[in-house]
Structure formats: C-alpha cells, structure tokens
C-alpha positions as CSV (number, residue, x, y, z in Angstrom):
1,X,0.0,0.0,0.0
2,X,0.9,3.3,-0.5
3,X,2.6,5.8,2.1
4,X,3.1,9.0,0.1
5,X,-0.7,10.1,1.3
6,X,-2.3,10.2,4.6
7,X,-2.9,6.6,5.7
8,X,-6.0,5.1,7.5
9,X,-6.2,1.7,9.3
10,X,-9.5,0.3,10.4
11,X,-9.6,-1.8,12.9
12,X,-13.4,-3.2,13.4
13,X,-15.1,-5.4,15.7
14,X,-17.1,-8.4,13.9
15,X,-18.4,-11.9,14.4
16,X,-21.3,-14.0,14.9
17,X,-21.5,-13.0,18.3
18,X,-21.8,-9.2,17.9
19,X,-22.5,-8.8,14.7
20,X,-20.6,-6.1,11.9
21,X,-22.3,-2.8,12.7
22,X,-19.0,-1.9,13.7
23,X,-17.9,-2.4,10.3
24,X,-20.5,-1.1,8.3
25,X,-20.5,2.5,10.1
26,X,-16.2,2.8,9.9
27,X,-17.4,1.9,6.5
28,X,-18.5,6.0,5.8
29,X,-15.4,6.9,7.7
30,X,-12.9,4.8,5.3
31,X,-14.6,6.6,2.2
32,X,-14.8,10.7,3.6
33,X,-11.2,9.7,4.5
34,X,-10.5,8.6,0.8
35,X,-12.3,11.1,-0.8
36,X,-10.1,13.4,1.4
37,X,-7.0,12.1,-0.8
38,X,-6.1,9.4,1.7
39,X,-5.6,5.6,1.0
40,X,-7.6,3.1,3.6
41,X,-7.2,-0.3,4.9
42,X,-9.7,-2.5,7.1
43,X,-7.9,-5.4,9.3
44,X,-10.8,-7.6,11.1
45,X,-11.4,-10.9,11.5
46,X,-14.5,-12.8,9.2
47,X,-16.8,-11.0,7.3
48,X,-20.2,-12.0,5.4
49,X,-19.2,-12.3,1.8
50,X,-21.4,-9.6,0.9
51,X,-19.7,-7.2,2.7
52,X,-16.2,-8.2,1.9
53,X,-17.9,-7.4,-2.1
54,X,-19.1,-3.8,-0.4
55,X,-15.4,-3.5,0.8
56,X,-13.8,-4.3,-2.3
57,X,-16.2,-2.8,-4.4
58,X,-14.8,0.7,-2.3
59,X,-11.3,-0.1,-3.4
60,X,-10.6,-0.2,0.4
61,X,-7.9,-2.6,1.1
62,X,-8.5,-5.2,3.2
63,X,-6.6,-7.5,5.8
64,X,-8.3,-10.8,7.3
65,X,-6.4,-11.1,11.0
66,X,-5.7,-14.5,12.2
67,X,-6.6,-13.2,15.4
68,X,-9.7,-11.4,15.8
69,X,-10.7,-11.8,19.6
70,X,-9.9,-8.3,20.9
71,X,-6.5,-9.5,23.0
72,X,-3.3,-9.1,23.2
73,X,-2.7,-11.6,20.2
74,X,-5.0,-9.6,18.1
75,X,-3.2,-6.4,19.4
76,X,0.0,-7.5,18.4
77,X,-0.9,-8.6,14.8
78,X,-2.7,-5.5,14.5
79,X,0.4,-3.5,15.8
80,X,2.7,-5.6,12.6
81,X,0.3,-4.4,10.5
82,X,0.6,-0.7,11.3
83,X,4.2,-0.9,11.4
84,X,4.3,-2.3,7.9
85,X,1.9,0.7,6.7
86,X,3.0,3.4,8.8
87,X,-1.0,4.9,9.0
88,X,-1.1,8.5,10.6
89,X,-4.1,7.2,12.2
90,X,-5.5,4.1,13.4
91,X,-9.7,3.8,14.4
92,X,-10.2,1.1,16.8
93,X,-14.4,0.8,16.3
94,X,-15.6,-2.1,19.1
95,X,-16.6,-2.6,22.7
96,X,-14.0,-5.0,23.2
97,X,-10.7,-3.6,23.0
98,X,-9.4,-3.0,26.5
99,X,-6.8,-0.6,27.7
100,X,-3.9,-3.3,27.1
101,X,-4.7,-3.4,23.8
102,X,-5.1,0.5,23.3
103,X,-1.6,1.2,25.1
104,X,0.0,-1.7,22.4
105,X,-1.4,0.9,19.8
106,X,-0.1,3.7,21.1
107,X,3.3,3.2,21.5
108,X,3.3,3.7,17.4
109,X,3.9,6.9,16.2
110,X,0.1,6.7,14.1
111,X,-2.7,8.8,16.4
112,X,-5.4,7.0,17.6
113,X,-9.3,7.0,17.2
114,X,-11.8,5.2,19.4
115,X,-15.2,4.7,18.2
116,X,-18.1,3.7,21.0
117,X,-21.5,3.1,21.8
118,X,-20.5,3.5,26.3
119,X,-18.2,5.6,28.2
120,X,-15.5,3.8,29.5
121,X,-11.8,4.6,31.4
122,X,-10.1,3.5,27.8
123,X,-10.9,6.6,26.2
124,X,-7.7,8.9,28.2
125,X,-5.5,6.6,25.9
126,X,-7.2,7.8,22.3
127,X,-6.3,11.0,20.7
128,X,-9.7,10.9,19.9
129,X,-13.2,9.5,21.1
130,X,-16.0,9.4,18.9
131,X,-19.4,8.7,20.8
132,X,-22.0,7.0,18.8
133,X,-24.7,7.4,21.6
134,X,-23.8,10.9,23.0
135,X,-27.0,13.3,22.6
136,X,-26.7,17.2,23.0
137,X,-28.4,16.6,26.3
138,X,-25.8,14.4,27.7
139,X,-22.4,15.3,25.9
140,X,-21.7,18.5,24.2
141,X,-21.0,18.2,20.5
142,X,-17.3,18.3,20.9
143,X,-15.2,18.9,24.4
144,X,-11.5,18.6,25.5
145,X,-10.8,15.8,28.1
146,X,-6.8,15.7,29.2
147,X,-5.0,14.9,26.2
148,X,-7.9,13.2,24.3
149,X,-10.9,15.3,22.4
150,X,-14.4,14.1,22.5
151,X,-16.8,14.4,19.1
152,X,-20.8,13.7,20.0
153,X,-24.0,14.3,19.0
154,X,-26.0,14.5,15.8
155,X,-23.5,16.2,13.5
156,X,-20.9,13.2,13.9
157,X,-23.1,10.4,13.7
158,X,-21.6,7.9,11.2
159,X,-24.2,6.3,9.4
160,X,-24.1,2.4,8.1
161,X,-22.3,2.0,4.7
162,X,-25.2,0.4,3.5
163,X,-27.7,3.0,4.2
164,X,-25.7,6.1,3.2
165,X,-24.3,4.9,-0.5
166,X,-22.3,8.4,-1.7
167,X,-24.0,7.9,-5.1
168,X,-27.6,8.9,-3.5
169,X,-28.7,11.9,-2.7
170,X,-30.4,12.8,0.6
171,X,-33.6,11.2,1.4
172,X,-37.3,13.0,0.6
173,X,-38.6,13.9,3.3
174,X,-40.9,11.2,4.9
175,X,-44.6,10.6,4.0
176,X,-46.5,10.4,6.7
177,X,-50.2,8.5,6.6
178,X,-52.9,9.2,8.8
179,X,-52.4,6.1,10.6
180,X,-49.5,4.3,11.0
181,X,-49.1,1.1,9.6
182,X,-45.7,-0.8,8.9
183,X,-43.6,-1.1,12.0
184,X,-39.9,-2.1,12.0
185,X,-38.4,-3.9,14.9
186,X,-34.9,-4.1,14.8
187,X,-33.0,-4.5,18.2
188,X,-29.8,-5.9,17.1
189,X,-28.0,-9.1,17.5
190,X,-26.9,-8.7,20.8
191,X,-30.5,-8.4,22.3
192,X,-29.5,-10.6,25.0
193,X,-32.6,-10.3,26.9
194,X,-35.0,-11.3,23.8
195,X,-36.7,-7.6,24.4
196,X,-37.5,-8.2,20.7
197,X,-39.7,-10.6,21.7
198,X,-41.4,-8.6,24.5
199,X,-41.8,-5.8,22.0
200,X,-43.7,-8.3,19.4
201,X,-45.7,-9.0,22.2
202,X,-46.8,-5.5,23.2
203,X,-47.6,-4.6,19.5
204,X,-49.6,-7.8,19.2
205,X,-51.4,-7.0,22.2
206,X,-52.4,-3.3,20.6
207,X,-54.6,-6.0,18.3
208,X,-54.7,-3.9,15.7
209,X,-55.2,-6.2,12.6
210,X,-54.2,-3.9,9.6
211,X,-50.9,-3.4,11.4
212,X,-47.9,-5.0,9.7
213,X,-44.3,-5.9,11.3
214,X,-41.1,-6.1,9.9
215,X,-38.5,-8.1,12.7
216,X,-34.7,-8.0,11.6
217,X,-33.2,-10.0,13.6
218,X,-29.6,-11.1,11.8
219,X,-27.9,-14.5,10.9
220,X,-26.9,-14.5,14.2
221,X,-29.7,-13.7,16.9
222,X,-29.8,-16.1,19.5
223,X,-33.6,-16.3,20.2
224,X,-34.9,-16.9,16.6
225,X,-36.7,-20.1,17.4
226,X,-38.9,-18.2,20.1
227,X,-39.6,-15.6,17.6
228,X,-40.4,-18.5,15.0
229,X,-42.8,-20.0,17.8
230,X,-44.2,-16.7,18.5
231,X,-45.1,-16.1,15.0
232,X,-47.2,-19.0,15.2
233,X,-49.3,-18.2,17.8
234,X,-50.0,-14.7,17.3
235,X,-52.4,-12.9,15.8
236,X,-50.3,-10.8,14.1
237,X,-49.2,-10.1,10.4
238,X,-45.4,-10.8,11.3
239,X,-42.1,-10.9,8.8
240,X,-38.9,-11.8,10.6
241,X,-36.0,-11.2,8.6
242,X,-32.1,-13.2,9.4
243,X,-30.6,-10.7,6.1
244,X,-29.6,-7.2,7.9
245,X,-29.0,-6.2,4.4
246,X,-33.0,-6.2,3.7
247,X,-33.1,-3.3,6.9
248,X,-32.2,-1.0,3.8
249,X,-34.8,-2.0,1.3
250,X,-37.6,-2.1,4.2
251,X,-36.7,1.6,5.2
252,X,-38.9,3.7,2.6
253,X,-42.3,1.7,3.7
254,X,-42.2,1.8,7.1
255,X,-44.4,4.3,9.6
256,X,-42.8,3.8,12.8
257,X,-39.6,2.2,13.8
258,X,-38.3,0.7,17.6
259,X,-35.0,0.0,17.9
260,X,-32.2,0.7,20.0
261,X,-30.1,4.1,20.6
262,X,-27.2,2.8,18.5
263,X,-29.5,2.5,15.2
264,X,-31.8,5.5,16.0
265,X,-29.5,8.2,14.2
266,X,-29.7,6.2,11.2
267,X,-33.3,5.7,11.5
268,X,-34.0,9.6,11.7
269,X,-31.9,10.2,8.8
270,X,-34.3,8.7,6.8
271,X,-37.4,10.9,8.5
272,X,-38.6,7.6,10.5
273,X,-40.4,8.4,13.7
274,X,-38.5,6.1,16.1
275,X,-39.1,4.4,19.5
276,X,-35.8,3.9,21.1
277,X,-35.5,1.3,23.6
278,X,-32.7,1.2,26.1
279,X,-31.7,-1.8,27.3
280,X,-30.2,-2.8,31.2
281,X,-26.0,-2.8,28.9
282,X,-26.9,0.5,27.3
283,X,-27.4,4.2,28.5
284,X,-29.7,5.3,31.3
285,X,-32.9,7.0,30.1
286,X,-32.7,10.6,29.1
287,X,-34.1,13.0,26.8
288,X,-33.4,12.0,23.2
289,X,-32.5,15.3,21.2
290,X,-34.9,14.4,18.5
291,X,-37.7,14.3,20.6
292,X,-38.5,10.7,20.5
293,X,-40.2,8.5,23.1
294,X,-37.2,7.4,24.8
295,X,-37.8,4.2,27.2
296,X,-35.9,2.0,29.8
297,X,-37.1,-1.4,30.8
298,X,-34.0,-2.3,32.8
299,X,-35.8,-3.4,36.8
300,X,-38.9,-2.9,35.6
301,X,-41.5,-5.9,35.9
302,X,-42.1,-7.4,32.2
303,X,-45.9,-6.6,32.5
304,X,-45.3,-3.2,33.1
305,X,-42.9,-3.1,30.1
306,X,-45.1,-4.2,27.6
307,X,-47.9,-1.7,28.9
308,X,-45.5,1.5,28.8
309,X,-44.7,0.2,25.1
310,X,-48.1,-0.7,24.2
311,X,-49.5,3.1,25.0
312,X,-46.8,4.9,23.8
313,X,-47.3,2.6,20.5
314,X,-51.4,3.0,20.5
315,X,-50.5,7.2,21.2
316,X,-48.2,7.3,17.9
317,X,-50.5,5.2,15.6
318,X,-53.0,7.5,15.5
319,X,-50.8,10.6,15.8
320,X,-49.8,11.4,12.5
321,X,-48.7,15.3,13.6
322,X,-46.5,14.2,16.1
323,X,-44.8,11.7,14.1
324,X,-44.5,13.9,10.8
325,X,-42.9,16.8,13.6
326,X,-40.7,13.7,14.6
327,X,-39.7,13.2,10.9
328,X,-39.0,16.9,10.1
329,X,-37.1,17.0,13.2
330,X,-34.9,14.0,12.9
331,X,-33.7,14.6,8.7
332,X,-32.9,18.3,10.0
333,X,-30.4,17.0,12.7
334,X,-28.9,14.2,11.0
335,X,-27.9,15.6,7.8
336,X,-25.4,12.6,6.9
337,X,-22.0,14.3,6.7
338,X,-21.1,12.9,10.3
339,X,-17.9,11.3,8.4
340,X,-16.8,14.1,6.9
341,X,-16.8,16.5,9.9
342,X,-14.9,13.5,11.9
343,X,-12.2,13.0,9.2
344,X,-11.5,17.0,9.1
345,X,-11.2,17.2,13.0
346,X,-8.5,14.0,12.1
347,X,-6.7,16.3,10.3
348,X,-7.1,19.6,11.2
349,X,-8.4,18.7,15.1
350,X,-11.4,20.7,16.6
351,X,-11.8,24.3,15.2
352,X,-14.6,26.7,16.7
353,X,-16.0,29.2,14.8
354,X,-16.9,32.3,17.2
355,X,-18.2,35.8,16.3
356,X,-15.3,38.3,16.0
357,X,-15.1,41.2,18.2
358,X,-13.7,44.6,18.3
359,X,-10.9,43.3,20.7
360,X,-10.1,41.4,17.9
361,X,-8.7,43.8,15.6
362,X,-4.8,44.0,16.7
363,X,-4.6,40.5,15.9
364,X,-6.4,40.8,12.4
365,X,-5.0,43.6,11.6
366,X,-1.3,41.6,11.6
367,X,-2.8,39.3,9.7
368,X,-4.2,41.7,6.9
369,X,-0.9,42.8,6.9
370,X,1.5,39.9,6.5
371,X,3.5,40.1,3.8
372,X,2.6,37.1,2.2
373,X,-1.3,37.9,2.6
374,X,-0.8,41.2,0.8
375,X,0.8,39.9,-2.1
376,X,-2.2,37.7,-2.9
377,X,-4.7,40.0,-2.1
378,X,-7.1,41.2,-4.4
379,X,-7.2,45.0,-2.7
380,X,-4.2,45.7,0.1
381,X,-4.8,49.4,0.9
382,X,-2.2,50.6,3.5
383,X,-4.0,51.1,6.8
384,X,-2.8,52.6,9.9
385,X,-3.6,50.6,13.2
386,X,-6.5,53.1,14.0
387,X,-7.9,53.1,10.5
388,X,-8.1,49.7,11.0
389,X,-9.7,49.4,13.7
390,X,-12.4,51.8,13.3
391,X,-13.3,50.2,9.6
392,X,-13.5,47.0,11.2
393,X,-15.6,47.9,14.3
394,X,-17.9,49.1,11.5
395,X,-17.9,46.0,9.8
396,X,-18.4,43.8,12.8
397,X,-21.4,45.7,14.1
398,X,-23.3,45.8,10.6
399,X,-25.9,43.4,9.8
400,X,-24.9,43.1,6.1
401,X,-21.4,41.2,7.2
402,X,-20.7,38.0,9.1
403,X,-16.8,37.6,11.1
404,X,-16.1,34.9,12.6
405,X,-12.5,34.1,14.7
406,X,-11.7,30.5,13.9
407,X,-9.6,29.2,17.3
408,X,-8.1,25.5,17.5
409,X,-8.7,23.4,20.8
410,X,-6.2,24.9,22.6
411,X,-8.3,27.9,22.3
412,X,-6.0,30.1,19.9
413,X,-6.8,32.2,17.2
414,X,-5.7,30.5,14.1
415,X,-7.6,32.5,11.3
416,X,-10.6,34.0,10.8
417,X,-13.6,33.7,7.7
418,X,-15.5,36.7,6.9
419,X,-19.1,36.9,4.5
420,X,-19.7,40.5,2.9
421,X,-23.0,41.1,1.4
422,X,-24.9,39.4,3.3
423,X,-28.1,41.6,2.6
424,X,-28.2,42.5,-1.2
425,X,-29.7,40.4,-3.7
426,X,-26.7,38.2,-5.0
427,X,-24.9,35.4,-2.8
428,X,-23.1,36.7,0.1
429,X,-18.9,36.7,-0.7
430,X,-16.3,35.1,1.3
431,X,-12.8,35.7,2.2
432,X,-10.4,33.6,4.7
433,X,-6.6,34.2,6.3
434,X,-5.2,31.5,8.3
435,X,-1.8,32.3,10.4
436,X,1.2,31.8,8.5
437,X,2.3,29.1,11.2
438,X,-0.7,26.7,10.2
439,X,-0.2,27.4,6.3
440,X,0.1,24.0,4.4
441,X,-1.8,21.5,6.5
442,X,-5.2,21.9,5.2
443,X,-6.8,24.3,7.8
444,X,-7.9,26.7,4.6
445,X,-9.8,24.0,3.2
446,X,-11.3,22.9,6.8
447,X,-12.1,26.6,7.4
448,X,-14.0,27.4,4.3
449,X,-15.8,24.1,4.4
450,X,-17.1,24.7,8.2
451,X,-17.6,28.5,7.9
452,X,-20.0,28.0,4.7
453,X,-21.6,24.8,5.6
454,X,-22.1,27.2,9.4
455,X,-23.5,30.3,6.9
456,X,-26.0,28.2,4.9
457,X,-27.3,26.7,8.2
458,X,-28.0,30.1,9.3
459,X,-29.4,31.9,6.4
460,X,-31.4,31.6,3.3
461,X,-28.6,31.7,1.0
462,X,-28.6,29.5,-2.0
463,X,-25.0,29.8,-3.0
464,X,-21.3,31.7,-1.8
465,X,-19.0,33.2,-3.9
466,X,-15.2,33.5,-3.2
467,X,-13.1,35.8,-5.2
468,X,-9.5,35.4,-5.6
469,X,-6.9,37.4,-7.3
470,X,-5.0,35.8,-10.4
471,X,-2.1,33.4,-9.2
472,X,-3.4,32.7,-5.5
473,X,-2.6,29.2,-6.2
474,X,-3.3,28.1,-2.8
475,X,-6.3,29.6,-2.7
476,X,-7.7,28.4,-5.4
477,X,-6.7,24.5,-4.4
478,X,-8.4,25.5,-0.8
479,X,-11.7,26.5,-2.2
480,X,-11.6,23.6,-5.3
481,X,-10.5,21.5,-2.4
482,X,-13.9,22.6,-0.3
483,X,-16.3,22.2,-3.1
484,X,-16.3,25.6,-5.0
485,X,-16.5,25.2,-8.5
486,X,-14.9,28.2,-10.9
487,X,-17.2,30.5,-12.5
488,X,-17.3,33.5,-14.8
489,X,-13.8,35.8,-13.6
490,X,-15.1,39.6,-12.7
491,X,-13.3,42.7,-13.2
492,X,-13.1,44.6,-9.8
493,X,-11.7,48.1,-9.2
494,X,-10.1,47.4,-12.7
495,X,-8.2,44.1,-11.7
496,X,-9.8,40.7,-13.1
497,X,-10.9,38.5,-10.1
498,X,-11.1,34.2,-10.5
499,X,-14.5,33.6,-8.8
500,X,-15.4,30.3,-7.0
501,X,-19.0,29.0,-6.2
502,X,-20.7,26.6,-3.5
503,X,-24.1,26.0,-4.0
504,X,-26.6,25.1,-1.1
505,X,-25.5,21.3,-0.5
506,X,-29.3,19.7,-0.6
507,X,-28.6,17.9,3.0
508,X,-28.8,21.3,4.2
509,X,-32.1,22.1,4.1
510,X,-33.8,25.7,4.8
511,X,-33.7,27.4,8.3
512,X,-37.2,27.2,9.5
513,X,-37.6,30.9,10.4
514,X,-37.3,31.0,6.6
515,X,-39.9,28.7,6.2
516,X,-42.4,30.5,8.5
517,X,-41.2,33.5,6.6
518,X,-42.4,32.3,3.6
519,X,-45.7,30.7,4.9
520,X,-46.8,33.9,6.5
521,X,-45.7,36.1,3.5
C-alpha cells in the first residue's frame, strides 16, 4: 500500500456474536477519509461475503487477522500491520478492546481513534473518542478531556455504509399516513434479553389487525426459534428477517420504527419516527435530542414493560402530527456528513468558529498585513492601526457582514472567515486568512468548508461566492479542495478577479424561520 498520502487503518469489531455494525458504520469513515486524498485499509477478522464485495467494491484494502478476539494476540498482529503501513491514524471501532490493547497501539507513532457506543476509562488513551450514543443533552458536540478530544452528538453520527451509499442523494422527506401502519423492529444481534420478543408482544397486544411488522433480527440472533414459535401463535401479520441487508430496502415503507439508541440516528436520517428502547447494557434514560419516546425497561417488571410500550405505541398510531414533527425533526439534525466532519477534525483537530469582536482587531490587523497575505490580495490598501480598527468595528457591528474568529482546541486564534453582502440580492462573498504558522496543512480547506456549511445553516442563502486574485494558487486549491466550483472571472476596481461558487449542499435544508417567513408572506 501506498505511504506518500495520509494513511488510514480500520480496525473493526465483527463476528457472529456481535455482529458487523462496527464495520458497516467505519465503513463511511474509510470513504470521507479517501475522498479526502487518503488511502484506507480494514484489518478484522470474518466477514459476510457480501460485505467483503461492499469493501472491495470501495477499493478499500483489506486484511483478514488470524486473530480477531480483541486480545493481546490480536493487538500484536494489528500493531505488525501498522508498522508495515506506517497509517497517521488508526480507528479502533468495538466494545471489546481493552486498555492493554489501546496502550499496544499507542506506542506507534500513528494517532489514535476510538469509536463507542458506552463511556468507559479507555478513552484517556485515544487522541480521539468518537461517541456514537452521546445526545446534545448528555455530551456536548465536541469537548476537551486531558489529552484526548471528545466528538458527540448529531452532526458526527456515522451512518451504516449500507444505508448512506455516496452515489444517492439525501432522502425526501418522509410521508406520513394518517395512521401508522408498517412497524420495523430491529434491536440488534446482541439483544440478549429477547426484548424483541417482548416488543412483538406488546404490538400484538395493541390487536390492531391492519398493522404490519417487519423483525430484523440477523444471521446470528440467538432467540430466533422463540420468535419463529411466536409467529405462530400470534395474531399478528409478522415478517422476521435473518438478512440485515434487507433493513435497507424495508426503510422507505415503514411508519414507525423501535430499535435501540445505536441505530436510532440512522433511523432519523431517513425521516422515520423512532421508538428507542434502552436496554439494562446501554445508556440510562434521558431525553433524546430528536424528541422521540425514549424508554428504559431495565428493573422494571415485564408486564409493566409491555404496557409502557403498548400506550406509547397506541398514542403514535393514531398521531400522524407528532410523528410527521418527529420526521422533520430527525432529517434536520442528521444531515449525513457525520464522516466528513470526523475525518476534518482528524486532520485539522477541533476548530470553533466564534463571532469576532472589536478586541479582535490587533490581531487581524497583523494578519491583513502579513506580507505574504498582501501579495495575494485582491485589494491591500495601507491602513494605519486606528484606521483599522475603526473600519472594522464598522464591519463587525453591521448586519450586512458576518466575522467569525476560527480558534483551534487549545483555544488560539488561528484564522478567521468573513461573509460580505450578506443583505443584497446576489450570494453573500467570502474571504479567509489562516496564520502563517498553520499554512500548508489543510486548515484553509477545513475553514472554508465549516464557515459556509455554518453560513447556509443560518441563512437563506442559496450559493457563496469566493473571489481570488489571479495566481493565488493556494487559494484556489483550498476553495476547489472545499467544493467551490470556478465560474465567470469579474473585473473589480479594474483588476480581473477568478470567482469560485458553493451551492446550497441539498442535505442542508432551509432554516425554518425561513420557512415560517415564507408561509406567513
């Protein structure tokens, strides 16, 4: 394999007895990192056939490990492999790697990525720790913890490789029927408990005969002859399904979904009103930040269970403005660029974009007047300190103009991005400095992609232009690099200008104050 570009190793948890979610969701992760300009490896142990096909079929290198149990074996084949390949990162993505086998990774020079569904001790030893069950009620979106930075929340959920093919665009938004009547069930593999049994139970107890429930279950689920026996007896229009593959194909027709808080994200993504159901190994019960009935059975007598389920069930059926406000809701949040944002904090690590002050002037002034920023620029008129400051203070406090100060983790300025025109009828324009000490590693690109993707999710815009003088090479590669496309070159003051355009990515959807605008226009 390669070494000349930035190297990924993936590391995944899989096998009958847990199933290869783990897989499927570093899946998304191994193709934003590729399409970044990086070259990617998976190292696991079996895989379906099928999936080795989706792996192959991604041109995404892979290595079957004689050991795949999660110990110290495993962690010293996995270590030969990294030392052969030389990765700049590695992603471990499982529950079962302990911290023996995390310290074994991390006496290599490559940084290291945890991806996980529980909080544990392990995480000090990862660079970084990527949450899969975090909410913004229980984690902030992205915090500092020691040495190790912790990404949450809807914007870095990694959606399954299956359901998020790069070829498709964004789903419709969700039609929602009067009455609900196709009901996944999908609790995973590891449902230990059989609670997708006691769910079956509780919707068959609703008696509702026009209702109609898909149960994915996977090769592997250990109760499959109760479910079988169930189906039987019931009185209930029941499809149980071994293929997780068909979860995919089911999606579009179904009104209501239960599963578990691993799979909701993905479920919401595709506008599904969702019942999540934490088990006694998962999270405790809080509130879910897309405003879905959230329950816990764990202690609770199984009569009771099946009685909470049952009402909250009977209460959605018939509730189609709740669920369609659960739909909206969900597709907004989880917009499917999880992947992306996690492979540019891999590269770039966590930048916050905050509103630029008037205190901030000394420090972009020095940047407006760097040498190698005036050369490039398309206007460089020479300012005095004051003048400066007083034209800026102007343009922070107009409504017409957006500044924002782009710090790093530690907390220092590293650049800032600023919109102009925000009010008149064309698209607003953009301009960017990063600090000469952070030139060259990719923090223009990461910049401009965050501070536009932030601008369209605040505003009605429908595209940005950038405008770069003739010969700003780098430029031009950071804004190509982010998605800008050239356009027709404009003469300004007399000097030609290249322009650049991004176009309102259709994941992004609207602002709803927009959308009231409209409706009350």
């Amino acid at each position: 394999m390669p070494i000349n570009r930035p190297t990924l190793l993936i590391r995944a948890d899989a096998g009958p007895a847990i199933g290869t979610r783990h897989v499927t969701r570093s899946l998304s992760v191994a193709r934003a990192w590729k399409n970044s300009g990086g070259t990617v490896a998976f190292a696991c142990g079996l895989l379906p056939r099928g999936l080795l096909k989706k792996i192959a079929s991604e041109q995404i290198h892979f290595i079957p490990l004689n050991h795949s149990e999660c110990n110290q074996a495993d962690a010293m084949e996995t270590k030969r492999i990294a030392a052969t390949m030389h990765p700049d990162w590695i992603i471990l993505d499982g529950d079962r790697f302990e911290e023996k086998y995390l310290t074994s990774l991390k006496q290599g020079q490559a940084k290291l990525l945890l991806i996980e569904d529980h909080g544990s001790t392990r995480t000090r030893l990862a660079d970084i720790v990527l949450n899969q069950t975090a909410t913004r009620d229980n984690s902030p979106a992205t915090h500092q913890h020691g040495g190790s930075l912790s990404l949450g929340g809807p914007e870095f959920v990694l959606l399954d490789g299956f359901m998020n093919d790069p070829e498709s665009s964004p789903p419709p938004p969700k039609r929602i029927l009067k009455e609900a009547r196709k009901i996944l069930v999908s609790l995973g593999e590891r449902d230990k408990e059989n609670w997708t049994l006691k769910t079956l139970q509780s919707i068959s107890d609703l008696e509702k005969k026009r209702i109609v429930v898909d149960c994915v279950i996977g090769p592997q689920y250990a109760h499959a002859a109760e479910l079988h026996q169930f189906k039987k007896q019931a009185n209930l229009n029941l499809r149980i399904h071994r293929n997780r593959d068909r979860v995919h194909q089911l999606l579009p027709r179904i009104d209501i979904a239960i599963t578990s808080r691993v799979a909701a994200y993905q479920l919401a993504f595709c506008g599904i009103p969702t019942v999540i159901i934490d088990q006694s190994q998962q999270l405790p019960r809080v509130h879910d930040p897309l405003n879905q009935p959230t329950l816990e059975f764990q202690g609770q007598p199984e009569s009771s269970c099946r009685q909470e389920l049952k009402q909250v069930l009977n209460q959605l059926i018939g509730n189609p403005e709740q669920r369609k406000i659960m739909s909206k809701l969900g597709q907004q949040q989880i917009d499917g660029q999880g992947a992306k944002r996690v492979v540019r904090t891999m590269k770039t690590g966590n930048l916050e974009l905050r509103s630029a002050h008037p205190h901030d002037s000394e420090i972009i002034w020095r940047w407006h007047n760097d040498p190698e920023v005036k050369s490039v620029a398309l206007a460089s008129p020479d300012q005095s300190f004051d003048e400066f400051v007083t034209e800026f203070q102007t343009t922070v406090s107009s409504g017409n103009n957006h500044c924002w100060i782009v710090e790093n983790s530690a907390g220092t300025a590293i650049g800032y991005a600023c919109f102009d025109e925000l009010n008149s009828e064309g698209p607003p324009k953009i301009s960017l400095i990063v600090d000469h000490s952070r030139r060259g590693r990719g923090i223009g690109t990461a910049i401009i992609t965050q501070a536009s993707e932030k601008l369209f999710r605040q505003s009605k815009h429908h595209s940005i232009v950038a405008q770069i003088r003739p010969g700003n090479v780098a430029s031009e590669k950071a804004f190509r690099a982010a998605g800008y496309s050239g356009i027709q070159p404009k003469i300004i003051d007399g000097k030609m200008a290249l322009q650049f355009e991004l176009k309102r990515p259709s994941e992004i959807p609207l602002p709803l104050l927009g959308e009231h605008r409209k409706k009350s226009a």
